[in-house]
N, C-alpha and C positions, 0 to 999 in steps of 0.2 A: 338286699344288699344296699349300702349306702353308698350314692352317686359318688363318681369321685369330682375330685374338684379340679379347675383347669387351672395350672397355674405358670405365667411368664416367668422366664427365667430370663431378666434381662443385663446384659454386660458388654465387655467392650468399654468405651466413650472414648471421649474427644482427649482424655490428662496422659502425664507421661505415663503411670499406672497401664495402661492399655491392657499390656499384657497379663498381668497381675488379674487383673479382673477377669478376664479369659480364662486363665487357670484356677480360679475358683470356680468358675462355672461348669470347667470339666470334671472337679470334686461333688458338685452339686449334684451337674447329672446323672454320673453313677451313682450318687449314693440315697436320691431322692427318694423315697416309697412309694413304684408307680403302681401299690393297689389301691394307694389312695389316690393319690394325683394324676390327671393328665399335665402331659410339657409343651409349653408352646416356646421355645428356646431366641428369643430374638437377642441379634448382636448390633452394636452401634460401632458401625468403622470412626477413624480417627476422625475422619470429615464430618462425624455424626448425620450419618445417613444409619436408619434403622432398617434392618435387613432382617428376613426369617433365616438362622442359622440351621445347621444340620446338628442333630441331636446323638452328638456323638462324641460324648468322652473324651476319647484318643483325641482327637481333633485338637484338642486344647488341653493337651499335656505339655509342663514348663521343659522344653529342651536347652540346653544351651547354645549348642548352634543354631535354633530356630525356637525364637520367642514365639509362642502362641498369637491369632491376631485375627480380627473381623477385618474379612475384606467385601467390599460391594461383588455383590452375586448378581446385580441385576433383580434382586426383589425389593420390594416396599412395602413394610409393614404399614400400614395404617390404624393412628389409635382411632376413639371415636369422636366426631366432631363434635359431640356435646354431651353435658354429664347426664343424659335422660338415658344414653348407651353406655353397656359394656362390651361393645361385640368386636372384634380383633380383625381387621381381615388383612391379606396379603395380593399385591399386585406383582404380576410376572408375564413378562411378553403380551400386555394387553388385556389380561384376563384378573379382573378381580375375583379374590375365593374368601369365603369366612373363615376364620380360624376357630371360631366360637366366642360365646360369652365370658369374659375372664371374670374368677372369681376374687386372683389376687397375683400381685404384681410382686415377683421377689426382687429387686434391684441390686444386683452386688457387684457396683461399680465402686471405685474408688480412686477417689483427690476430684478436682476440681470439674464441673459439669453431669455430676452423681451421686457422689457421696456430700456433695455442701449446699443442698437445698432448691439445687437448680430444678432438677432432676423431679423432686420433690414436689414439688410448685407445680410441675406441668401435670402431677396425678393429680395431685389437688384439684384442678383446675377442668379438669373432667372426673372429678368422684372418682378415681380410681384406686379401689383400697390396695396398699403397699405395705410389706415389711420393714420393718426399722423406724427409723425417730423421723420427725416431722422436718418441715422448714425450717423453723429457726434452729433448735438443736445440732441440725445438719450441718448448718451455717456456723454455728459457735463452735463444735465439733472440729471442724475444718480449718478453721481460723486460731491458730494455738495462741497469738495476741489477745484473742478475747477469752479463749478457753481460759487463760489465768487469770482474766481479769476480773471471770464472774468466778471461779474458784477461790479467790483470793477472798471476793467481797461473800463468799458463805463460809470462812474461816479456814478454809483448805491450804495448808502448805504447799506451796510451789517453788519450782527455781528459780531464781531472782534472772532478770533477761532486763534488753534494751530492743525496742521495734525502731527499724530503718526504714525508708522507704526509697525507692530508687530514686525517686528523682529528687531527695534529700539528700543521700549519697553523691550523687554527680556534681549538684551545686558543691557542696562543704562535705568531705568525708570525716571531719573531725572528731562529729557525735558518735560513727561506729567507733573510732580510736580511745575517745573517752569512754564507752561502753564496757572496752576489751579492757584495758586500765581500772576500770572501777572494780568489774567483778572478776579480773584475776585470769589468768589465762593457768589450765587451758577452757578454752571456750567451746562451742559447738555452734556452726553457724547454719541456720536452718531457714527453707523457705516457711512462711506463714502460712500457708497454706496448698501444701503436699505433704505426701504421703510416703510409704516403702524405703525413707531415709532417700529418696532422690533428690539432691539437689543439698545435701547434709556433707559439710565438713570440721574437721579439728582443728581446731586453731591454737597453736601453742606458741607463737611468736608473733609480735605486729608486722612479720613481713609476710608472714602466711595470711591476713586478714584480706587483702584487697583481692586477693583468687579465688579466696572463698566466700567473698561477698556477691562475685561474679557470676560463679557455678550456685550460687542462691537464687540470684534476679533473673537466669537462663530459665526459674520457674513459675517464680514470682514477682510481682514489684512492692510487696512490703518482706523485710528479710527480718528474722529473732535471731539475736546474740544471746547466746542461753548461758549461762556457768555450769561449768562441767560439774558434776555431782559426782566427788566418789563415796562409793557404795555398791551394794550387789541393787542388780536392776532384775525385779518384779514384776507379774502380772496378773492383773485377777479379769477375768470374763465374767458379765453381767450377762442375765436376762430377766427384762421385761415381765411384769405381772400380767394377769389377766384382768378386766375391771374389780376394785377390791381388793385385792392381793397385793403383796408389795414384791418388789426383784427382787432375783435371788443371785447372790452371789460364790463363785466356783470356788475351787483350791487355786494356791497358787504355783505359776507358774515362774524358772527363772532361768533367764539369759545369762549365760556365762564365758566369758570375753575370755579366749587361751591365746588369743596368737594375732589379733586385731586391733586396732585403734576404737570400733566400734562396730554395733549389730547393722550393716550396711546390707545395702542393695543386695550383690551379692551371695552375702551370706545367708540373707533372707531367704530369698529363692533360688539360687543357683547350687546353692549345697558346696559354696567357697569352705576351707578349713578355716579356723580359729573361734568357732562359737558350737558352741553345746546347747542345748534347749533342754532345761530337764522340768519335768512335770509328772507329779506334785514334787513342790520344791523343798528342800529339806528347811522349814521353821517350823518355830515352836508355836504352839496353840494359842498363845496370847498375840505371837505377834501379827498372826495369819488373820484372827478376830478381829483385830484393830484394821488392817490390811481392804478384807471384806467389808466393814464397816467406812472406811473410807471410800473406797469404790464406789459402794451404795450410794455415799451421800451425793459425790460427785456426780452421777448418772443424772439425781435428780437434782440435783443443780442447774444444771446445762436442759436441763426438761427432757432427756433421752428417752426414747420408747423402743422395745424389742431388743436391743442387742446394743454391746458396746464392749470394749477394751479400755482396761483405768491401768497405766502403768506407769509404774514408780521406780524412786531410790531410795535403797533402807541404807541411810546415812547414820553415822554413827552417834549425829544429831538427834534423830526421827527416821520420819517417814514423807517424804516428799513424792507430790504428784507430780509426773511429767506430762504426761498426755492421756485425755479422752478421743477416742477411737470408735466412731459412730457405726462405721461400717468395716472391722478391724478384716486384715487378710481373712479367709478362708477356706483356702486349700486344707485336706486331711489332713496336713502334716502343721499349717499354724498354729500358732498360740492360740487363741481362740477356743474352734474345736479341743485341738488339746487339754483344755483345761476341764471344759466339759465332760472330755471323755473318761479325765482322772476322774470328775465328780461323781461318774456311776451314767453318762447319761449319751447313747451311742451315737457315732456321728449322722447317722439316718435319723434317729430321731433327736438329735439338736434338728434337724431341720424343721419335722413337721409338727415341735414345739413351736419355731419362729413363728410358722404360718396360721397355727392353731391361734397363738398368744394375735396375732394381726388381725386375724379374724374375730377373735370375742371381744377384743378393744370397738374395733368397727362396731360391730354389733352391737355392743352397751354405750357407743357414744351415742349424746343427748341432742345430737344436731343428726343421726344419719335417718 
């Protein structure tokens, strides 16, 4: 029989995300393949203290009266203090234990402190092989200023935007006003880097701008004035090749607005009414081609490895890119998963695809 492999499942962090990232973990750990894999489940509370969580599902099921959450239990993960280790161990009332060798780090944190390279850097930085895209990817990923600005510079259409930064705003708020002015209201006003539409509002008159620039900076200090795109809003789910092979990209997926301003917090994960998620989406074979083929290019634009979210607006224009999604939601029930699962490909093994595709990258890179 083949060893199985140990692998971290780690979540939580320090972003508003918190919970978000909890709740993928509790989809993870049911659905993981434990006759291949051993879990070692560590959660990072908001203070980013890393903690040995309990390996329990339920645990970290989204409710609405009680958001999922890593709280300090009084343990201490410790990684290894130098990249000659892989060995995991956990500190409790005094008593250091090993957790074992990890073979590979699943990270499915998301927004700021996990999913944009931080996070990243610190496996790097002890050889610890991980799932999904690297530092800088993570970092552009996260950054939806630069995401268009290197989408842009490899020919990819995007929506036209204006970046603020807060303490531009407090001197002169005039550039956000000429922003809103230039490209038309209604607008979308969005932090630069977060995630789950937190911190996302509609701007449909210059008296709504200065509240919604507010509820942006509460997450960020650079904010994007985006142009509202109308169109049906799309999603395609990429995955990562193995060395040699190129990603491949899913069917797609589409968001469909009945009764909302927009695909919010909320409606994401709380199961609010006025959105529908249908998958696979009803287009035609050419435009789904084109769609795919987009995505693709964008992955590797942004240098993404293992896993991503490319979601669009099929404007009556084209096809415009909104967002690269490094570490897109999770949960069984996301777009993501979902798309995969339309593709033929089941949510147990989207997983120990990711981990496999992590593993023979490691493997076949020329530095390991």
């Amino acid at each position: 029989m083949t060893q199985k492999r140990l692998v971290v499942v780690l979540f939580g962090g320090r972003s508003s995300e918190h919970s978000i990232s909890c709740a993928t973990a509790g989809g993870v750990l049911r659905a993981i393949d434990r006759s291949l894999f051993d879990i070692v489940p560590v959660g990072i509370t908001r203070d980013g203290v890393f903690v040995l969580e309990q390996d329990d599902p339920d645990r970290f099921a989204l409710d609405k009266s009680r958001l999922p959450e890593v709280v300090d239990n009084g343990t201490r993960v410790r990684w290894p203090d130098s990249a000659t280790s892989r060995e995991l161990t956990v500190t409790a009332d005094g008593v250091t234990t090993s957790l074992g060798n990890v073979d590979m780090v699943f990270p499915i944190l998301h927004g700021p402190f996990g999913e944009d390279g931080t996070l990243q850097g610190m496996l790097e930085l002890i050889d610890m092989p991980y799932v999904g895209s690297g530092v800088l990817a993570s970092a552009l990923g996260m950054d939806k200023h630069f995401t268009k600005t290197v989408l842009e510079h490899a020919g990819i259409t995007v929506a036209p935007w204006r970046t603020v930064s807060q303490r531009d705003y407090h001197v002169d708020d005039s550039a956000a006003f000429e922003g809103l002015n230039t490209l038309g209201a209604p607008v979308f006003v969005k932090p630069a880097r977060a995630g789950s539409s937190v911190g996302v509002s509609k701007v449909t008159s210059p008296e709504q701008l200065d509240s919604a620039m507010r509820t942006a900076f509460a997450e960020d200090d650079k904010v994007l004035i985006e142009k509202g795109m109308p169109g049906r809003e799309v999603e395609i789910a990429v995955l990562g090749g193995r060395p040699g092979e190129p990603a491949r990209a899913s069917v797609a997926g589409e968001i469909m607005i009945t009764g909302r301003d927009f695909y919010d917090f909320d409606a994401k994960y709380l199961d609010a009414p006025g959105i529908e998620l249908v998958c696979p989406a009803d287009i035609d074979a050419d435009t789904l081609a084109a769609l795919q083929s987009i995505a693709l290019r964008a992955f590797d634009a942004i240098g993404a490895e293992g896993l991503a979210r490319v979601d669009f607006f099929l404007t009556e224009d084209g096809i415009v890119v909104n967002e690269v999604n490094t570490m897109p939601g999770f949960t069984p029930i996301s777009m993501f998963p979902s798309c995969w699962i339309a593709s033929g490909l089941s949510y147990a093994d989207l997983i120990t695809e990711l981990i496999d595709v992590a593993h023979a990258r490691r493997a076949g890179a020329l530095y390991s």
